[in-house]
N, C-alpha and C positions, 0 to 999 in steps of 0.2 A: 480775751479782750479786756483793755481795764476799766476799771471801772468809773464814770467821768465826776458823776456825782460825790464819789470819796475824795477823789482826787481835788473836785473844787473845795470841799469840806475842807482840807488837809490847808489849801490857799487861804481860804477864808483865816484859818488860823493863823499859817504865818504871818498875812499883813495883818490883823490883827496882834499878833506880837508886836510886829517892828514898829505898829501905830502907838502903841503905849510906850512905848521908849521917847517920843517927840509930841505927845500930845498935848501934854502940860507945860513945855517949854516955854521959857520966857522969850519974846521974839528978838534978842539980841542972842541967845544960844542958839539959835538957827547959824550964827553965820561963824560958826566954832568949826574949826579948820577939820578933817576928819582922816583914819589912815592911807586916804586914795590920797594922792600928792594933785594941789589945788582944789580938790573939791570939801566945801563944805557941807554940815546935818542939808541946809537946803537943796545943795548938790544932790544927794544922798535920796533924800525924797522925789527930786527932780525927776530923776532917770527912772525912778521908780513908776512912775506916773506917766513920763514916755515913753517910757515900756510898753505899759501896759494901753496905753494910746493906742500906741502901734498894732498890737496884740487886736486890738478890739476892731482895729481899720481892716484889719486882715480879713477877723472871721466875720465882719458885717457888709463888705465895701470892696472884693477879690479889685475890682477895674480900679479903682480909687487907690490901694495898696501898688497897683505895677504902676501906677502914674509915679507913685512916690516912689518906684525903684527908678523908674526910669532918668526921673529930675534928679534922684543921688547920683548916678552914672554920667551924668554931665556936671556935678559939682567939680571944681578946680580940685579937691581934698575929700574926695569919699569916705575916708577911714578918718575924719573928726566928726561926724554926721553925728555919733554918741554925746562925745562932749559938747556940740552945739547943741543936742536936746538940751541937756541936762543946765548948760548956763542959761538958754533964753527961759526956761521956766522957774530957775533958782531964785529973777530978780523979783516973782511973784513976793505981797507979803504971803506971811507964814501963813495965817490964819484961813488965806483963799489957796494956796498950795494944798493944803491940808485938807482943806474938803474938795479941792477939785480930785485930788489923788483918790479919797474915798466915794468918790461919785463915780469916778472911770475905772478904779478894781471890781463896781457892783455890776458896772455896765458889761464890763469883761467878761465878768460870771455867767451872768447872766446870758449873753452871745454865745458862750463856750457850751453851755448846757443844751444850747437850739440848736450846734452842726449836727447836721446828719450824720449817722455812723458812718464810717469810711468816709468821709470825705477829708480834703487835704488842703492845708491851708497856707498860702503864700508866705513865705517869709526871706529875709537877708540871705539866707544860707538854701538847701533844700524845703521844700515843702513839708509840714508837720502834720499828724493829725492832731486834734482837739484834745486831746489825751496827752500828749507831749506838750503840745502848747504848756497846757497847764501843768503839766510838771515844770518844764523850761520857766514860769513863770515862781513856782514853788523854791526855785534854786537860786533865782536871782533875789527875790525876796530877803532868803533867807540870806544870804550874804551880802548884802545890802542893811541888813537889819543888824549881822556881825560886824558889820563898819559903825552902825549907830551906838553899837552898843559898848564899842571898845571906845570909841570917842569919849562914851560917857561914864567911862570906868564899871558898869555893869557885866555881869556874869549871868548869863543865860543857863535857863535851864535843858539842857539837851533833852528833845525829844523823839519818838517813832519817827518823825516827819522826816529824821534825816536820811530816810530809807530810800525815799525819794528822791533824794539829791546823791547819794552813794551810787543807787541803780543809773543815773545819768552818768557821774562819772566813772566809772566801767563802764558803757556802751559806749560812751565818747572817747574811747582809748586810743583807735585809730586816728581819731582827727584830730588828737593833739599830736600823734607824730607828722600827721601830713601837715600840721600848720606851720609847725617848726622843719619840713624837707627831710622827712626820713622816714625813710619805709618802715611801717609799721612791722612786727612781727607776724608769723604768719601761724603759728600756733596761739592757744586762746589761753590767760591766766587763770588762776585761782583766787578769788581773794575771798579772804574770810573775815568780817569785822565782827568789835563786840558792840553790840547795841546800847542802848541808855539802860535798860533794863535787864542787861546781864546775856540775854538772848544770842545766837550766831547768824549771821546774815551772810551767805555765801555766792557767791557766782562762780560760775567756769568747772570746767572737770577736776575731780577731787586729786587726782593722778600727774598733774602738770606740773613741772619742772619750773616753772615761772610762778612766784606765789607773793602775795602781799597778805599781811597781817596785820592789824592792832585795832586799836577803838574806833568804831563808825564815827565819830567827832573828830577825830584827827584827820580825817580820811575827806571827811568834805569837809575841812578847812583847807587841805594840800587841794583838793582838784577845784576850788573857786577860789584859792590862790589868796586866802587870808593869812594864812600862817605861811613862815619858811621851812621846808624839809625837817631843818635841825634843831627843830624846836615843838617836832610832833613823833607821838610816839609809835610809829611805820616802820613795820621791816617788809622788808623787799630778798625774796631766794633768787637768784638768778641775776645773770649780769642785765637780762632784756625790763624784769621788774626793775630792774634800781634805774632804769634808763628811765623808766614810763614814770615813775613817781619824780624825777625832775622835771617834768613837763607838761604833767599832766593837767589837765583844765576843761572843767564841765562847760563851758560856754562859748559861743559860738566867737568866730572873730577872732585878728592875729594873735599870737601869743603876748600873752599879759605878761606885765613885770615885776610882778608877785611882790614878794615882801620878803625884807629883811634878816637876816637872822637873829631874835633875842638874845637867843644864850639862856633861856629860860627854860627850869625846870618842866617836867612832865605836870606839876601839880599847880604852876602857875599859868600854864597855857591861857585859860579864859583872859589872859588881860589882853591889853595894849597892844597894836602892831602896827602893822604900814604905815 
């Protein structure tokens, strides 16, 4: 079972990251265009914050959460529900975005650490438990915080945390072929990353035909779809692995339109994308 309290810990840190990347921003840098096409840092924070909203309606409010599944399912445009989060709170100033975002990640926490073990909690897609939440929340985070940071010409320090976001995309394998209409493979891969600190982080049987390889950092920037393929250093054995790293994507919802190709070296990755 995992464990909820590390796992919050682990949150606590990323948005703590991504919070120091805009905290001292001047409030005309909030509205600096960022690599998701239209959204800007306030964008950026936006989503972040109805997210985590959302996250918090679930695990405190189960009747309150299907009301608001229900009213999406009679919107004209169900599948902009995201980007209308993220503009009607963008046009917050900064200053009140900024502490309303750190008031509803405390409140999240907080909510997430009272579900009862086993229990399951409503969401867009399948039901989660509180453990997933809060990873699903660690992931977004963290590449949301890769969009701040690249806006801002910053280079991040990679850490353990990624381990958490790597373990999501490998179990999310199959649903990025089913989001894209193609049958998943029906054997299970191998992947082996190297960690921030030299370590091996592996999934799947050692013996599989189907294999992906290279740095845990490259690996959750392909599957939340911040970097382009050709511009991270991923090898893929098998014709089914090089299918699943064009496609692959930790996060829920239709297939994303990832990002471009640099043409950048393996050593300049940390920069600039989307």
């Amino acid at each position: 079972m995992a464990d909820i309290e590390a796992l919050l810990t682990d949150l606590d840190a990323e948005s703590a990251d991504a919070d120091r990347l805009v905290a001292d921003l001047p409030a005309d840098r909030w509205a600096a265009p960022t690599p998701a096409a239209g959204w800007t840092i306030a964008h950026q924070v936006a989503h972040l914050l109805w997210t985590d909203e959302r996250s918090l309606l679930a695990a405190t409010d189960v009747d309150g959460f299907q009301q608001a599944l229900l009213d999406l399912a009679g919107s004209p445009d169900p599948l902009r529900f995201v980007d209308a989060g993220a503009a009607e709170l963008a046009v917050l100033p900064p200053e009140q975005l900024l502490a309303r975002w750190r008031r509803g990640r405390a409140a999240l926490r907080a909510a997430l650490a009272a579900v009862p073990p086993g229990a399951r909690l409503p969401w867009y897609g399948p039901p989660m438990s509180a453990a997933s939440m809060a990873t699903a929340r660690i992931m977004e985070t963290w590449a949301h915080g890769q969009d701040l940071a690249d806006t801002l010409g910053i280079v991040r320090e990679p850490s353990a945390r990624l381990r958490h976001i790597a373990h999501l995309g490998v179990r999310t394998r199959d649903f990025a072929y089913a989001a894209n209409a193609l049958d998943a493979p029906a054997e299970p891969f191998h992947v082996a990353l190297t960690a921030p600190d030299g370590d091996t982080w592996t999934w799947g049987p050692d013996d599989a035909a189907q294999r992906v390889t290279g740095p845990a950092l490259d690996f959750c920037l392909l599957v939340t779809q911040r970097r382009h393929r050709a511009d991270l250093a991923l090898r893929a054995e098998g014709p089914d692995a090089g299918r699943w790293l064009d496609i692959a994507q930790a996060f829920a919802g239709p297939p994303g339109t990832g990002r471009a190709p640099q043409g950048r070296g393996q050593a300049e990755r940390g920069a600039v994308t989307r």
